[in-house]
C-alpha positions, 0 to 999 in steps of 0.5 A: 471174242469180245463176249469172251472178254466181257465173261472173263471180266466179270468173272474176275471182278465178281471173284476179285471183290468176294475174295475179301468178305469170304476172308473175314467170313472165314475168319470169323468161322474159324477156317483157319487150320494150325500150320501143319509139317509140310506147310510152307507158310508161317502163320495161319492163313484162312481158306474158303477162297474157294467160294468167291470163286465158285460165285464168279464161275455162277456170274460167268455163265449168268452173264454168258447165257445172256450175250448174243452168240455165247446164248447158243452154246446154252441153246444148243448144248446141255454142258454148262448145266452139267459144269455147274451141276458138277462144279456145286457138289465138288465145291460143297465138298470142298468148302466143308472140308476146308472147315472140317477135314474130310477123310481122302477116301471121301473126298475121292468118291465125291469127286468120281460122284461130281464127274458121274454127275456131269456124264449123266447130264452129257459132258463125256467123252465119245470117242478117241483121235488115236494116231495111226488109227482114227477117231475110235468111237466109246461104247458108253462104259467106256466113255463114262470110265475115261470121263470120271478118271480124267476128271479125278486125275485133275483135280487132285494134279491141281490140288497136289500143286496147291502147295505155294502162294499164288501157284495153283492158280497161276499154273491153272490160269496159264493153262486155261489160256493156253487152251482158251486158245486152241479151243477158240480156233477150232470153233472160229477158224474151222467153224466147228460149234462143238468147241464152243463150250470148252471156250467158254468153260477156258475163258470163265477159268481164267477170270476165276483164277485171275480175280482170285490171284491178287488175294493170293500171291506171296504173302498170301492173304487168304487160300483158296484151300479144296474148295478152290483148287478141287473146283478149278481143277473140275473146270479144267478138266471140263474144258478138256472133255468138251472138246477132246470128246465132242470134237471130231479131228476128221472135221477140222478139214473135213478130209480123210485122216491121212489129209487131217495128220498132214494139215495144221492140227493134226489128228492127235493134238485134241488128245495131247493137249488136255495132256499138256496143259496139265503136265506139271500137276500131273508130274507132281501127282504121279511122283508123290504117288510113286514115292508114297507107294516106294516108301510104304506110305498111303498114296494119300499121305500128306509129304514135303516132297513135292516140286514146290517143296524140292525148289525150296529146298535147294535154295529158291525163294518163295516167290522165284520158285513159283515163277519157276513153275509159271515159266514150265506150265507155260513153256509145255502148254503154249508150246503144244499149242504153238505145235497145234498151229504149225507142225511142221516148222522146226522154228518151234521145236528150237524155240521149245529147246532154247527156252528149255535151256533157260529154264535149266539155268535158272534152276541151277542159280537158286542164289541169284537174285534179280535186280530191276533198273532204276527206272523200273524200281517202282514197279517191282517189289522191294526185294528186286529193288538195288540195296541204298546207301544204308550206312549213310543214311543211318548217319544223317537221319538215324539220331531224328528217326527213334523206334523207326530208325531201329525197327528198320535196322532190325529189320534189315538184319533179319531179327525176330519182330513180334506181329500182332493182329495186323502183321504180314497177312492182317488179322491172320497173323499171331506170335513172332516172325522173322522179316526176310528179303 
């Protein structure tokens, strides 16, 4: 465990302390797109922040080849070669059309030619946990098909989501720990080292997504545009395939199926959790699709009809409708693992309905507005902070404050304050904006 940690570290300090010259690079490089219909944001924001964590998925596995026992998964297995391999030419892809704006059509044979990629070189699916069956084992066509779908399917799931500051990765990073999880017990408790990699590839993903998210969240320095989220969602769909498709369920007791179906993981949980990690995203890509197609539209058509989207529109803040999605991921994902652990306890299953009904009510209260104890006001932003005495302090300090006194008036009634180069998001931000709470 402690090797995993180390990676995971590195990971985020390598793509934590990258993410501010790859901003100012893109910058200067003019990776800064016009704000566009369907963005939420409100000034131009530069993007590239996928390279600072392509960089520390490169330091991840640097540092992982050269650890005592995570050496052996690069001794005993072709599929970190095959990750990297297949991460390079989605995350090229990704970088130039964050520049450029490559056509869909493009982007979606690169990403079937990444995933042909990593199959060539191993990482594929060789066969199936079907419950009531078995493990059915692919014929190689088979195999390939399931592995470039997979792949295709999420990434365009994570890049759907990328629509929020902060988001993608943090849905992501829930996910890659959820799975971090169970992959690490299937390779520690039941000693089976075909599930090593995909530890490996989940604990790397982690550190990417965590070193990147300080940059990130709301209101976001930089973006992770393409060239992040179509890489993260490559990892995370590596990270599934490794141990769907290489790890037989029949091993883990090494018993009949009926004896697998009855223990702690049962037979079908290798195949539903890659499932469940990706549920949301996966959620949002079908009902874009579904709503594009019902609509006439190109299934790649750009809409502001996302979850995100739909959050906003009945009332959330930024920021609330972002923990909206953290609190979903997590509940499907740690609740599939939770599931994996124990089957058979109705404690979860409760526990999965009584968190299920919390987060229905927080749909439903889009006005309510948290507040921090007073002793907790200095951990937490401004906006979960109780209101002052305003009224009194405007009567005895307003006379010595100036300019300041009325900029902090202005600003508390929500009046338009021109920004130069140095506004909410730095060098980024241009024109007029209107300070919220």
């Amino acid at each position: 465990m402690r090797e995993y940690l180390l990676t995971l570290c590195v990971t985020a300090a390598v793509t934590y302390l990258l993410t501010g010259p790859v901003r100012k690079f893109a910058i200067v490089a003019g990776a800064m797109p016009e704000i566009r219909a369907r963005d939420v944001h409100r000034e131009p924001t530069p993007r590239l922040g996928g390279i600072a964590m392509f960089f520390g998925l490169c330091a991840g596995l640097l540092v992982a080849d050269h650890l005592t026992n995570l050496h052996q998964v690069f001794e005993k297995s072709n599929e970190p070669r095959a990750l990297l391999s297949g991460a390079a030419l989605i995350w090229l892809i990704g970088v130039l059309d964050d520049k450029f704006e490559i056509d869909a059509l493009i982007k979606l044979g690169s990403q079937m030619i990444a995933a042909g990629v990593m199959v060539v070189q191993g990482l594929t699916i060789l066969w199936l946990p079907i419950p009531t069956v078995g493990t059915v084992a692919l014929t190689q066509w088979q195999g390939t098909l399931l592995t470039v779908a997979l792949v295709v399917v999420t990434i365009n799931a994570v890049n759907f989501v990328d629509g929020l500051d902060g988001l993608a990765a943090g849905v992501v990073c829930i996910a890659a720990a959820a799975f971090f999880m169970y992959a690490y017990r299937i390779w520690y408790s039941y000693g089976i080292e075909a599930a090593a990699p995909a530890s490996l590839f989940a604990a790397i993903l982690m550190g990417m997504c965590l070193g990147f998210l300080p940059h990130n969240i709301h209101p976001a320095r930089i973006f992770m545009g393409d060239s992040g989220s179509m890489l993260i969602g490559l990892v995370l769909a590596a990270s599934a395939i490794s141990i769907t498709g290489q790890v037989d369920p029949d091993s883990l007791f090494g018993g009949s199926e009926r004896n697998t179906v009855h223990q702690m993981v049962p037979v079908y949980i290798p195949l539903l959790m890659p499932l469940t990690i990706i549920a949301i995203p996966a959620a949002d890509l079908i009902l874009a699709i579904v709503r594009r197609t019902w609509r006439g539209q190109s299934p790649f058509a750009a809409d502001r009809g996302h979850l995100h989207h739909r959050l906003l529109e009945i009332g959330h803040s930024h920021s609330r409708a972002v923990l909206i999605m953290y609190f979903f991921s997590a509940l499907i994902a740690f609740g599939a693992l939770a599931y994996s652990v124990n089957a058979a306890s109705m404690w979860i299953v409760l526990g999965v309905v009584f968190l299920s009904a919390i987060g229905l009510v927080l749909l439903l209260l889009p006005r309510f507005t948290p507040r921090a104890p007073r002793w907790a006001e200095s951990f937490v932003p401004p906006r979960y902070r109780r209101r002052r005495r305003t009224a009194a302090v405007t009567a005895g300090e307003g006379a010595g404050e100036g300019e300041g006194g009325a900029e902090s008036a202005a600003d508390e009634e929500g009046v338009p304050v021109t920004a130069g180069v140095s506004g909410v998001n730095g060098a980024t931000a241009v024109g007029s904006r209107t300070r919220t709470r």
